[in-house]
N, C-alpha and C positions, 0 to 999 in steps of 0.2 A: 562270454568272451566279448571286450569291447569292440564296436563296430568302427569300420574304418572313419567316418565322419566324427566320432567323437575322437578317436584318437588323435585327427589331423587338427581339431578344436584347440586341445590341449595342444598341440606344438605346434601351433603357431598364435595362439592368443600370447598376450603379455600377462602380466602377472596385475595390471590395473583394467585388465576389460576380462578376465576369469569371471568365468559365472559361476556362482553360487547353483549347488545341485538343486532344482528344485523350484529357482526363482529367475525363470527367464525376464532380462529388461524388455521393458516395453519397448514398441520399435515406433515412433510417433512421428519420424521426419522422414517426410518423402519426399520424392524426387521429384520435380519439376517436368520430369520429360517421358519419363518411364513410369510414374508412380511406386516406384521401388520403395521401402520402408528402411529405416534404418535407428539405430536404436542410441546415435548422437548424430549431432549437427555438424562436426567435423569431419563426419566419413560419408555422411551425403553431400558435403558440401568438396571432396576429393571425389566422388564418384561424380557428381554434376559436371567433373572436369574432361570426362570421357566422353560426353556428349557436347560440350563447349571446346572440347580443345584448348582451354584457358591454360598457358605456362606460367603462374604469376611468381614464382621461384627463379630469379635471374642472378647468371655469375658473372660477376663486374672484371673478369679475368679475360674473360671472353662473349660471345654473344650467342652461345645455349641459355637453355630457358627448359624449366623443369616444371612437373606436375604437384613435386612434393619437395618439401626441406630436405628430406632424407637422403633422397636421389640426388640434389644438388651439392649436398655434402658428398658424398659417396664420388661424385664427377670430380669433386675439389679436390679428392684425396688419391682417384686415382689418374688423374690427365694433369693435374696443377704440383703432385706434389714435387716433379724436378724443376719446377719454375724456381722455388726457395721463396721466404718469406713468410708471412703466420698463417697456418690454416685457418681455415673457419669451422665453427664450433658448432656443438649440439644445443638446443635448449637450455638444457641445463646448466653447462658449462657457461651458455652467456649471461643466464641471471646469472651466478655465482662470480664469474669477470669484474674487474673494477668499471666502473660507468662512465659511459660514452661521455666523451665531452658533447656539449651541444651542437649541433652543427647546423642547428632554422635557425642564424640569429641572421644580422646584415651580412650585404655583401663584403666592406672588408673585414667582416668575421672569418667567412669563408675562403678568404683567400689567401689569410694566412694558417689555411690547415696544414700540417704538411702530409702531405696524402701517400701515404705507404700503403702496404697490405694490409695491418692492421686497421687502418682508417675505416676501407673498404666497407671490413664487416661492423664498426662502429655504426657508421652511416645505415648500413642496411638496417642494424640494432634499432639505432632511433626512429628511422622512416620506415620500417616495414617493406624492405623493398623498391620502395618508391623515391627515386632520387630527381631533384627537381634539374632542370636545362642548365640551370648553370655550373650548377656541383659535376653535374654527367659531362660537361665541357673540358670544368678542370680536370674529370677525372683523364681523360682520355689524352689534352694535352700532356701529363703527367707521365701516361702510361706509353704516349709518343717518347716523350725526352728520354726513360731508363732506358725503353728498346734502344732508341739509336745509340746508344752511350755503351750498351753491351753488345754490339756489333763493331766486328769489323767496319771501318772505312772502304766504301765499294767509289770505283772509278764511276762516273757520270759518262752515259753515252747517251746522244742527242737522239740518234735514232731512236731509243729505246725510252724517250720523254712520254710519249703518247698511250706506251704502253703502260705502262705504272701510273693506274686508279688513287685516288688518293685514300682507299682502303684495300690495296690490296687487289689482282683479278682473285676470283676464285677457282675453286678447283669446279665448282658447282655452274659454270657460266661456258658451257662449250661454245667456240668459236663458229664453229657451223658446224652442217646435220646434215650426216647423209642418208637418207630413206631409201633401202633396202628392199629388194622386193619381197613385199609379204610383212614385212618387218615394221618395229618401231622404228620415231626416229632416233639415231643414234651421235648422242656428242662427238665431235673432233677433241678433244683436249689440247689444248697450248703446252705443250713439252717442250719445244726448244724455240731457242731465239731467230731461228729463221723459220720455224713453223707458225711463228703467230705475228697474225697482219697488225700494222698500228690502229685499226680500228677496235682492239678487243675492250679501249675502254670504253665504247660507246654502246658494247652490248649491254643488254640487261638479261636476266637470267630467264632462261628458254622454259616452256611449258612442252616436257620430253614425254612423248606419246601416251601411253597411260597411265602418267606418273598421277594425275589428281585422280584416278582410278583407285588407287589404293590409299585410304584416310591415314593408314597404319604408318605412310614413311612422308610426311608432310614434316620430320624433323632431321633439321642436317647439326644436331645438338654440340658430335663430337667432329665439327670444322672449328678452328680460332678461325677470327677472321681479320686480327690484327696483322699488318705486312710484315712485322719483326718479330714474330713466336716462331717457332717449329711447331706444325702439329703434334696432339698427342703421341708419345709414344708408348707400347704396350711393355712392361720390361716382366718379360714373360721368363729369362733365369733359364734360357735355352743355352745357354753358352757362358763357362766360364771366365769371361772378360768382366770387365772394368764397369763398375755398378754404373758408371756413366760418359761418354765419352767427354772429352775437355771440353772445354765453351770452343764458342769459334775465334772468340777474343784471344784465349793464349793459345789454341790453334797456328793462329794466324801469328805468334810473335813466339815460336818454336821453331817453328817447320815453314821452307816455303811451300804453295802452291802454286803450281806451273800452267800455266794455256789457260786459266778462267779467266773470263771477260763477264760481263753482266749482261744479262745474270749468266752466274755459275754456280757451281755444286756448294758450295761454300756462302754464297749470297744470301743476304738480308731477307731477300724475295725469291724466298723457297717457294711459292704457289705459282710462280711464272712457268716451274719446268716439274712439277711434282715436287712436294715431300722428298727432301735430299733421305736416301735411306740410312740410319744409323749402322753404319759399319764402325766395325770393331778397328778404331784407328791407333792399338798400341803399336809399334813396331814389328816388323818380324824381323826372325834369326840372319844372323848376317851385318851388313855393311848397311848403316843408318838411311832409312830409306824416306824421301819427303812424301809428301800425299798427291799420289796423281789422278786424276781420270782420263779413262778411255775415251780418245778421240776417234769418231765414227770418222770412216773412211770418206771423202769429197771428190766431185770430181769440178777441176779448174776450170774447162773452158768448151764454148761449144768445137773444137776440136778433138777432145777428149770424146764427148758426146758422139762424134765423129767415128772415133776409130772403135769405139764399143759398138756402133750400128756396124762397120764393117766384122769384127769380130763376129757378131749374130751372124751376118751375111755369110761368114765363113764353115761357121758351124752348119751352117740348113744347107746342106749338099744337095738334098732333093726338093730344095724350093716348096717346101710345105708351108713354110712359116711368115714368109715378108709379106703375102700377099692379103693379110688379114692382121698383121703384129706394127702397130705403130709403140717407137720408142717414145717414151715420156722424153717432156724437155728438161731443159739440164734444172732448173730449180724441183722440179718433182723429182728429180732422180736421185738429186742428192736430202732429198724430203723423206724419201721410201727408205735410202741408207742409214740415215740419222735415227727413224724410226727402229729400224732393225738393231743398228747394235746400242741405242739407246734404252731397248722397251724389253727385245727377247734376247740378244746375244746373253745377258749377265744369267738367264736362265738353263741354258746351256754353251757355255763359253766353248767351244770346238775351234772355231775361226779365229785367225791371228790379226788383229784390229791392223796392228804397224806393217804389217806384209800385206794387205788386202790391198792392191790397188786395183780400182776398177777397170783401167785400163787393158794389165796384163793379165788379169783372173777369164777362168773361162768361160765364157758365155751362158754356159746353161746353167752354171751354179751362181751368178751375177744375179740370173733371170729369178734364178728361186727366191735368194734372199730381197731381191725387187718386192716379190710377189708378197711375202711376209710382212715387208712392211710396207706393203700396199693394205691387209687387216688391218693395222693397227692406226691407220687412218682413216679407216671405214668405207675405201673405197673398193667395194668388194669387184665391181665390172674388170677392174685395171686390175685386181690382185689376178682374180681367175685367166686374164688374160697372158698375165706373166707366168704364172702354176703353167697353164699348160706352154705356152712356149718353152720353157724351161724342159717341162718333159720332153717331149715332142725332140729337141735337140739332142739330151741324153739318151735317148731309143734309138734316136740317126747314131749316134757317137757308138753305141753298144752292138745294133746289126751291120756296119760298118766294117767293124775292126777286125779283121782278118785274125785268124788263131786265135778267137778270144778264149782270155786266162785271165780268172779271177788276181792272179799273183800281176801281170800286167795291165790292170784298169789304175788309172792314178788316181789322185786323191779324192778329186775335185767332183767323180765321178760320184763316188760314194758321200761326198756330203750332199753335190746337186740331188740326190739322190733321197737322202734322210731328210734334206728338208723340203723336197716332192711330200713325200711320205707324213709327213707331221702336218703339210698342209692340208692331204686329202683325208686322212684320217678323222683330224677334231674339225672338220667344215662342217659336220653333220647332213652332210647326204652320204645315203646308203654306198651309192656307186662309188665314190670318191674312197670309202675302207674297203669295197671288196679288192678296189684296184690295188691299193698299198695290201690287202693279205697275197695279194697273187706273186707279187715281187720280194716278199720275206727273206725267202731262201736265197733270191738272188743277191740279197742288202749284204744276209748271216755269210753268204761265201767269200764275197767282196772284204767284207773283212778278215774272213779267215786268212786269203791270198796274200792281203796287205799286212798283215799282222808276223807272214812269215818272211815278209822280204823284209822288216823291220828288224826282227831277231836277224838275219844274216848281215846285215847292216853293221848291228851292234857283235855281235861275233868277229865280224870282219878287224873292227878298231883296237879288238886284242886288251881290252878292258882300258883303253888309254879314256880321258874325258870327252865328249867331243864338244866343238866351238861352238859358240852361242847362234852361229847360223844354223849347223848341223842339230844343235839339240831342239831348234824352233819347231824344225821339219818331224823330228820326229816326236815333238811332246803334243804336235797337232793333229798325227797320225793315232796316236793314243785318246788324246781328248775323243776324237770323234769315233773310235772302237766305242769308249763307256757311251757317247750317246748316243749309238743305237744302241746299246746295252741299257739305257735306262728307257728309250723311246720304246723298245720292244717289252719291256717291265710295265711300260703305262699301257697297252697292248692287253696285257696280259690281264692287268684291276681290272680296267674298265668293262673289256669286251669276252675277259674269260679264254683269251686265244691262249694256243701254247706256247709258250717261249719259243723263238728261232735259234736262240743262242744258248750254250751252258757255259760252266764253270771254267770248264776245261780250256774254254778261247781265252781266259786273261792269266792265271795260273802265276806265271813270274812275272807278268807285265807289270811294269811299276805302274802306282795309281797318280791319277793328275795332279799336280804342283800348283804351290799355289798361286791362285790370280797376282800377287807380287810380282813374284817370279815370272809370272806367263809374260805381262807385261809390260815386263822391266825393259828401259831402254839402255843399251851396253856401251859405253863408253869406250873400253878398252876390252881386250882377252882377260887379263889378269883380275881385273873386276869380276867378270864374271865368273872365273874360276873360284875363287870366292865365297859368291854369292848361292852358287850352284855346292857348294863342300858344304857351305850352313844349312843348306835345306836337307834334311833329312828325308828322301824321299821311300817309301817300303814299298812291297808289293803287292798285287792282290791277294797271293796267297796268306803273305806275311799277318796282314790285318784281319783275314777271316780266322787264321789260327790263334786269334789275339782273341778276336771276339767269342768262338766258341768255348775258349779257357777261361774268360773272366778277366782278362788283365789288357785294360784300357791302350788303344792305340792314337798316336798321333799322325796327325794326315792331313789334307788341306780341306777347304771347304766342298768345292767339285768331289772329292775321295769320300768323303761325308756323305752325298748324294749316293754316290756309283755302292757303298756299303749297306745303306737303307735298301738300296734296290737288291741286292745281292740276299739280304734277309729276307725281304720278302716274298721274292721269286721261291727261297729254301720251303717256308710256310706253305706256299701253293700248292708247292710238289708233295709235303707232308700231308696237305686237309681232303688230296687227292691220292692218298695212298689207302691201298683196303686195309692194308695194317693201322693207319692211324688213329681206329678209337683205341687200341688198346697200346699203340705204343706211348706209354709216357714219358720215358728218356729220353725219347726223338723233341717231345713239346717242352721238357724240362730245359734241354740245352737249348733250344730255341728264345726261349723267354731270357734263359742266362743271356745269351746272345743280343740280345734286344737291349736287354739293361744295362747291358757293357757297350752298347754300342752310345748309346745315350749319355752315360756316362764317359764318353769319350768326348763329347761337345765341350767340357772343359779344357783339353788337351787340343783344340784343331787351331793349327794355324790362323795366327789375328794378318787381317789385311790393312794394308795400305791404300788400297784402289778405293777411290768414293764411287759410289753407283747411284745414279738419279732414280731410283727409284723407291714405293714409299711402302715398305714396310712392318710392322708390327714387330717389330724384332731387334735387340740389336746386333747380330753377326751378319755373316752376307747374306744375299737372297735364298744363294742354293743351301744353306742351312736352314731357312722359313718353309723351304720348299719342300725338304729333306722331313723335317719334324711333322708334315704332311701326310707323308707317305707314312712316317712312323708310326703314328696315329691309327691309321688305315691297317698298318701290320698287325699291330696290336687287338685290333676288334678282328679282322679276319681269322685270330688262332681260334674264336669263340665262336662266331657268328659266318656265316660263308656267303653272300646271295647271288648264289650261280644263275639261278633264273633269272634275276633282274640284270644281270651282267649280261645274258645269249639274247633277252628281251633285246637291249640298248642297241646291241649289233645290228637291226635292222628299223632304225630311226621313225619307231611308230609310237607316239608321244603315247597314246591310249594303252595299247601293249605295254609301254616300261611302268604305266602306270598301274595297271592290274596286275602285271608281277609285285610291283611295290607291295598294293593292297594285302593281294594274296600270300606275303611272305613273312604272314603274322606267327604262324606256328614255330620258323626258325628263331625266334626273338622268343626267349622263356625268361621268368622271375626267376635270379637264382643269385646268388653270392656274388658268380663271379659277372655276369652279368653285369652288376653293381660298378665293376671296374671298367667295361666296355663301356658304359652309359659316360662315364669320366671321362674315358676318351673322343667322346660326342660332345660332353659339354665341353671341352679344352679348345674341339674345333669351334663352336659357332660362338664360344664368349669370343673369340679374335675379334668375329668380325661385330658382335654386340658391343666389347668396351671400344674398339673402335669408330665405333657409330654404323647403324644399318644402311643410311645414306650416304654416308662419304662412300665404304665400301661399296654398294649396288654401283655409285658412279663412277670408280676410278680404280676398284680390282681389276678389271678386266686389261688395262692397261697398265698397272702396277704389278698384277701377281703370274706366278704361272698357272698357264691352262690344269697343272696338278692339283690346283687347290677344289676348284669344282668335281675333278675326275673321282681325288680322292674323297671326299667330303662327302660323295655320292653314298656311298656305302655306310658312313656314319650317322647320314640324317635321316636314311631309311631306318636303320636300327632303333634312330632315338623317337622318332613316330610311333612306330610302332609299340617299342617299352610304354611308351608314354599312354597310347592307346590301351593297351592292355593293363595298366595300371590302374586305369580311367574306367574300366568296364569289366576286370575280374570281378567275381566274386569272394576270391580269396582280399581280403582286410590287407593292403600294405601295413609293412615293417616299417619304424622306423630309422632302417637304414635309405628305404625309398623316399621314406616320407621326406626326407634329409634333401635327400639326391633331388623330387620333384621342384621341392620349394625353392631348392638353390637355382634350378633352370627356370621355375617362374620367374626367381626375383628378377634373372638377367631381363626378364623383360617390363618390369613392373613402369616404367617409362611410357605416357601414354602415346610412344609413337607406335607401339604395336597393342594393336583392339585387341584385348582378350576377355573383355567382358561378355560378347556372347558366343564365344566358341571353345570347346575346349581345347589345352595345352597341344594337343598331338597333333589336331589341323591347322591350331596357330604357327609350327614351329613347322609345319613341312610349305603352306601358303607363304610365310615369309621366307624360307630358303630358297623357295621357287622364284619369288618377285624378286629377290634379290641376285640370283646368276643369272637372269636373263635380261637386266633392265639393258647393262650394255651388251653389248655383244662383237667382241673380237672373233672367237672359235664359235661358228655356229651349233658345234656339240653342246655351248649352254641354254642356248635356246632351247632345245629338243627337251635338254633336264630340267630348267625352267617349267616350262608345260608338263610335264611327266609332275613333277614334282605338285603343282596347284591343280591338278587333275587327283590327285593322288589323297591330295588335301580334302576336295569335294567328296571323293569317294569316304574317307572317314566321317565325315561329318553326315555324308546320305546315307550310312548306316546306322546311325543313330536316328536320323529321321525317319527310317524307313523302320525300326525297332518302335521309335513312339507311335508312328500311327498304327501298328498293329495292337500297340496296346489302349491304344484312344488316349492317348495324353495329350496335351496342346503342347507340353515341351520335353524336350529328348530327355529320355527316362534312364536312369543311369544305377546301373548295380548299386546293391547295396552296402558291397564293402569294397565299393571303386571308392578316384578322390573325386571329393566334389568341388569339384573349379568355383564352379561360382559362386560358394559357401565360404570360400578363404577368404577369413578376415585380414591375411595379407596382402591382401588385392584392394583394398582399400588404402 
């Protein structure tokens, strides 16, 4: 039986470096640093580049820089190919090309080139890369003039001269750093135009705490850094919309857009406010709708500032709170607002942006969402000081209220409340969850109470429509049902708790509308009567009976979400039932259900609303967010890690790490495995074709806290397959062999070392350095460490296996793979 090393020989050599049975090539060129052998001058001379760092492979498209041709083509084809214009070619392909015109002759040789795409790779043809100052001048003037020519025309604002570099800020160049106690330092981001001082051109880019610690992420390959691109975008085929949204050009001579100034969501100078996210901008059902975005609530004046200190004043009855609670000034306060429904609202949209005024809202739920987007500036002192003020009021509000009845708590109660809850949960201190498990039941009843004054409501109006004021109130009451309905779902992944809620609390509650709709600003009745008959809105029950039969439903993006959540809470219950090895029609209709729900991503509501947020995707966020969790559903029908889930619940990085370790025996070789491993590699290529750097630096403020939560569970899995791959004695199939090669190649790029470590520690140490480099929710920190502890521990078990056997290097089964054997690694 052939052994696993010749097998993996065979597929992956090419059919010009096959060896002949018999007659191994001499290996005569070695390695300058390592002494390593090698048996051509072109594969020591790509391995030298692992210890040089040398990118001599550059895209004149943008300013990555690669180790190999291959990979620079491969970046060309998948981040350049919606740019338009002629790819760049293989080898082959460009001897066979008709020949370059010259381009070393004189200067006005070269100036009458006309420099297109095709040029680009002519130039590269004859120069080898190497393009001399002048040619790189014209190139760039050139590549100035089409940008601005395929942009809209933006208004010039004086203030905002000093801001715009004349390449661009980056996303890579934080404004300032706030140091954390215990912590790295951690970027500010430039998000909005009143969060970034006129001096951002004068920074130069920060050396962020122990970023040159790690050799592996010294490449930010997938930023452009020109001020007129969009960054890449991933077109991952999650959603049946429009292979590409319009330029901004007939955008912009369509449709108007209302309230952007510069920069806006729609501006030339996407890097000023994040990566505008690629939402899906066909129209939706109804009366033609232009392109808006949400305006974060302001507050006008220090009067305004005024009457919200007196509101606080009003709420603290027993004077707990003034004598330690200073209010921020009016520019920070409307800095925390901006933050919030700029960064996290689109991740759970509950709150009503056009009704929120800070004035009249109540204090303690003001104070929460302060404190939220106090994270997302990293000024952790002032968020904690707002969390607990906030609480602190709401406990006065709740031992207080004479007769209390979950049926008479108002609204504000129960969001101040979830987003209490959401803060102390992912802070990562211990205390901070046991506090939010303690109040579960009291969140689960609040909504039951409100949920039924909501039906009497709608009872009451005798099935007539209600006005667009009346439906506000009550599509806000529902939004914020599904989220604690999905907060207690993330609850449940992460930490293994039991649900507080079931099925039975949404049952005929129609599911959220969509962000169009939510909001849409109403002109008239008649409009909205309208606008509300086109939207088709169904129920919760309506779509779960959709999904369990196979037959695709349509819903909005947020119903998209609250459905993922609804499947996979079903799954929990199932992998926790003593009946579920043997029942297979329970896991049958499950999996239907999954695939039809998936299959509904064609079907969901397209948005109008732009979201400043950046991405990978093109539908809204809570679809990116959604496909997350899906992910995570899909490996939990096979794989379960309850341990490493009750481990997390008490934030001892070493603990989640030795659960990791030790949860090799649940991860087996098997068929279906095969397809759990896919849903591992689906998660972390996001973040590989989008670059490991851009990601580490601007997820945490672009994505929701779901993506680490759930991801958690899938990179443990793929560690471990990988490990065990790595050091069975059972020979891989080549269906692994298939499956390992294709997660190498994601990394074949030399910004991650894998020349001396194998696959399994490489792939859990870079998911580590990657969720904690920033750090919004201190729950990624804790997985960060867990996760590079987790890493060590693989790797010291193979050290600790060779020096038992007296090897000098880690000794590896004999029909595991051998990493450092692939001549695809060269």
């Amino acid at each position: 039986m052939p052994s696993a090393d010749m097998t993996l020989a065979s597929a992956t050599s090419s059919p010009a470096t096959t060896r002949k049975s018999g007659s191994a090539p001499e290996k005569k060129y070695k390695c300058q640093f390592c002494n390593r052998a090698f048996s051509r001058s072109e594969h020591r001379s790509r391995h030298e580049r692992s210890h040089t760092k040398e990118r001599p492979f550059k895209c004149l498209k943008c300013r990555s820089t690669f180790v190999r041709r291959d990979l620079l083509l491969r970046h060309d084809r998948t981040v350049h190919a919606k740019d338009g214009g002629v790819p760049l070619h293989s080898e082959v392909k460009r001897r066979t090309a008709t020949k370059a015109p010259d381009v070393s002759g004189s200067g006005p040789s070269k100036a009458s080139i006309p420099l297109d795409t095709a040029t680009l790779e002519q130039i590269e043809a004859s120069s080898d890369g190497m393009v001399d100052i002048e040619t790189a001048a014209m190139l760039m003037t050139d590549f100035h003039h089409k940008a601005m020519a395929s942009q809209e025309p933006e208004i010039a604002i004086d203030a905002q001269d000093t801001v715009i570099s004349p390449n661009g800020p980056s996303l890579l160049e934080p404004a300032v750093a706030y140091n954390a106690p215990g912590q790295m330092s951690l970027p500010q981001m430039p998000w909005g135009d009143s969060m970034v001082p006129n001096s951002v051109a004068d920074h130069k880019q920060h050396t962020m705490g122990s970023q040159d610690s790690h050799p592996a992420f010294n490449s930010a390959s997938a930023l452009n850094s020109h001020p007129h691109q969009l960054p890449p975008i991933m077109d991952r085929q999650m959603s049946g919309s429009d292979a590409l949204p319009p330029s901004f050009q007939s955008m912009n001579s369509s449709v108007a857009v209302s309230g952007l100034g510069t920069p806006g969501a729609l501006s030339p100078y996407p890097s000023m406010l994040g990566p505008v996210s690629p939402v899906d901008y066909r129209r939706s059902p109804g009366p033609s709708q232009a392109l808006t975005m949400t305006k974060a609530p302001q507050i006008e004046s220090e009067e305004q500032c005024a009457k919200i200190y007196e509101n606080i004043k009003q709420s603290d009855s027993e004077n707990a709170l003034l004598d330690t609670f200073h209010l921020p000034t009016l520019n920070t306060l409307n800095r925390l607002l901006k933050t919030y429904f700029d960064l996290f609202h689109h991740h759970l949209p509950f709150l009503h942006p056009a009704t929120f005024q800070p004035t009249e809202v109540a204090a303690p739920l003001l104070l929460a969402v302060l404190s939220i987007g106090a994270l997302y500036i990293f000024d952790q002192d002032q968020a904690y000081m707002l969390h607990i003020g906030s609480k602190v009021l709401v406990n006065q509000f709740l031992q207080n209220k004479e007769n209390f009845s979950s049926r008479k708590c108002p609204l504000w109660t129960m969001q101040g409340t979830l987003l209490n809850m959401i803060f102390a949960s992912w802070s990562g201190d211990p205390k901070g969850l046991e506090w939010a498990c303690s109040i579960k039941s009291l969140l689960a009843n609040m909504v039951a109470g409100n949920r039924y004054e909501l039906k009497l409501r709608a009872e009451a109006r005798e099935g007539a429509q209600p006005t667009h004021e009346e439906w506000v109130v009550d599509e806000q009451c529902r939004r914020t049902y599904y989220a604690v309905y999905i907060f207690f779902g993330m609850l449940t992944l992460t930490y293994n708790h039991t649900p507080a809620m079931g099925f039975n609390e949404f049952d005929t509650l129609e599911l959220p509308s969509s962000e169009t709709l939510w909001t849409m600003e109403v002109s008239d009745e008649e409009s909205w009567r309208e606008s509300i008959a086109a939207s088709k809105i169904i129920t919760f029950r309506q779509a779960h009976d959709n999904l369990f039969q196979g037959e695709s439903a349509r819903y909005s993006a947020f119903a998209t979400r609250v459905m993922i959540n609804a499947l996979f809470l079903e799954v929990w219950y199932h992998k926790r039932s003593p009946e579920a090895l043997q029942d297979v029609v329970t896991e049958y209709k499950l999996r239907l259900a999954l695939e039809t729900w998936e299959k509904s991503l064609e079907l969901c509501e397209p948005e109008t609303v732009v979201v400043q947020l950046s991405a990978p995707h093109k539908g809204h966020p809570l679809i990116f967010n959604a496909m997350a969790m899906y992910r995570n559903t899909r490996a939990r029908l096979v794989v379960d890690l309850k341990s490493v889930q009750e481990a997390l619940r008490y934030h001892d990085s070493y603990e989640v790490a030795a659960a990791m370790t030790n949860a090799r025996d649940k991860v087996q070789r098997s068929q279906e495995m095969i397809k759990v491993i896919q849903e591992c590699f689906d998660c972390i290529e996001v973040a590989a074709l989008q670059g490991i750097r851009w990601v580490a630096r601007t997820s945490a403020t672009n994505w929701s806290i779901e993506h680490p939560l759930t991801g958690m569970d899938l990179m443990v899995i793929l560690t471990l397959w990988l490990y065990r791959l790595e050091h069975d004695e059972e020979p891989a199939t080549e269906e692994e062999l298939a499956m390992y090669n294709k997660l190498r190649n994601l990394f074949d790029d030399d910004s991650v070392d894998v020349y001396g470590a194998k696959l399994s520690s490489t792939v859990a140490r870079l998911w580590g350095s990657m969720i904690d480099e920033v750090v919004v929710w201190g729950i990624t920190k804790l997985m960060g460490e867990a996760f590079k502890l987790h890493s060590q521990a693989l790797v010291g078990y193979e050290d600790a296996m060779s020096s038992r056997s007296g090897s000098t290097t880690p000794s590896m089964a004999t029909g595991g793979v051998q990493v450092l054997e692939m001549q695809v690694a060269y």
